[in-house]
N, C-alpha and C positions, 0 to 999 in steps of 0.2 A: 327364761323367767318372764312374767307378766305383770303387770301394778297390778298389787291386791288394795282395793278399793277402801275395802273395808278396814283396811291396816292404815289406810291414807287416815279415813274420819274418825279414828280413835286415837292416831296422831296429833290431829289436832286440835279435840276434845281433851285429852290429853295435857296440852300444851296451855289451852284456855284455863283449865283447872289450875296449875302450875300458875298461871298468870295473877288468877284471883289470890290464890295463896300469898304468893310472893307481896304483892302490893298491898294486901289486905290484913294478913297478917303476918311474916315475916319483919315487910321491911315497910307498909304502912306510914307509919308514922314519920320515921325520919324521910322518905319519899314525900312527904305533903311539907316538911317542914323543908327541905331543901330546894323542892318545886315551889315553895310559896303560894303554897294550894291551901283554901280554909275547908271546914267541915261543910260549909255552908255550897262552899264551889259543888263540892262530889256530890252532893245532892238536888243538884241543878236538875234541870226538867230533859235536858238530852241527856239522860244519864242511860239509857237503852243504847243508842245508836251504836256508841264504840263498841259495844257488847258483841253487836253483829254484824261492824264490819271488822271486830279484831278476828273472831270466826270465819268469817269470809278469807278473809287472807291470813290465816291459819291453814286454812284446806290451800290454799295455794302451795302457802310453804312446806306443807308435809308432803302434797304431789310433785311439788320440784325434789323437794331432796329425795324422795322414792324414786322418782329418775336416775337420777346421780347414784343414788347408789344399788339401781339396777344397771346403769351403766358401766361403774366401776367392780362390779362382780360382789359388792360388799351386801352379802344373804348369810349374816349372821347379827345377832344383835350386836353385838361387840364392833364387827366391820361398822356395822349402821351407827351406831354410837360414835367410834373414830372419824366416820366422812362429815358426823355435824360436827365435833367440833373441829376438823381443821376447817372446815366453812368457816368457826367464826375466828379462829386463830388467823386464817389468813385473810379475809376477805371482812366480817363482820364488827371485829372488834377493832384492826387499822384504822379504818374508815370513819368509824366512830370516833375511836378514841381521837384522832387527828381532828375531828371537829369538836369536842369536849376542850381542846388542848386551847386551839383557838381563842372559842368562845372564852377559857379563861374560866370553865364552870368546877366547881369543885369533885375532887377524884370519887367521893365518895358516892355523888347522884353517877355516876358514871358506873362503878361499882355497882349500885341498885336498880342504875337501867338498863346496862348491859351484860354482867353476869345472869340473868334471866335469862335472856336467849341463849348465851351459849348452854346453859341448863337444859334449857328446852331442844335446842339441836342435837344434844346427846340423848337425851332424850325419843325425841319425834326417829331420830336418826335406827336406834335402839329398837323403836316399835317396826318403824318401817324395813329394814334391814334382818329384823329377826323376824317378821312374818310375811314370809315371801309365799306366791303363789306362782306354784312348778305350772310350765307351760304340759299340755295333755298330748 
């Protein structure tokens, strides 16, 4: 098996979409009112940047996990789907969670910041996993 390239940037293209959604309209609101974020913040003048470097290290994340799970033989959407979410069952959401815990921030911003990724690892995992490119 080879990285299909183009399975990587639709990964996370993909995931970007997913992202606006979720924060946008999903879960929007109470994400600004638990971040203590005004209408006035999101509309600040760097409001581009994140835009593209959330994209930038989107395409990293979908070509790490295209590794992984060309490594681990997972060339099914379903396999590709299962190797993000044990990423974030074991490695993603630990990590997190144990600094949410810390911090002493409420479960629920935890919830709306990091069920997102695992969404999207099953996700990205899915795209990249189910559209493999056979080596010739």
């Amino acid at each position: 098996m080879k990285t299909n390239y183009l399975a990587v940037i639709m990964a996370a293209v993909v995931y970007w979409i997913l992202g606006a959604l979720w924060f946008a309209v999903l879960f929007g609101n109470a994400w600004m009112k638990y971040e203590h974020i005004t209408d006035e913040q999101m509309r600040g003048p760097h409001l581009i940047y994140p835009y593209i470097v959330s994209m930038v290290l989107n395409i990293v994340i979908a070509y790490m996990l295209s590794q992984i799970c060309l490594w681990r033989n997972a060339t099914t959407a379903g396999r590709g789907a299962a190797v993000g979410a044990l990423l974030w069952l074991g490695i993603v959401g630990p990590i997190t969670f144990t600094t949410y815990m810390y911090e002493m921030r409420p479960k629920e911003i935890f919830a709306i910041n990091e069920f997102y990724p695992l969404a999207g690892l099953i996700v990205m995992g899915a795209i990249v996993g189910g559209w493999t490119k056979k080596t010739a």
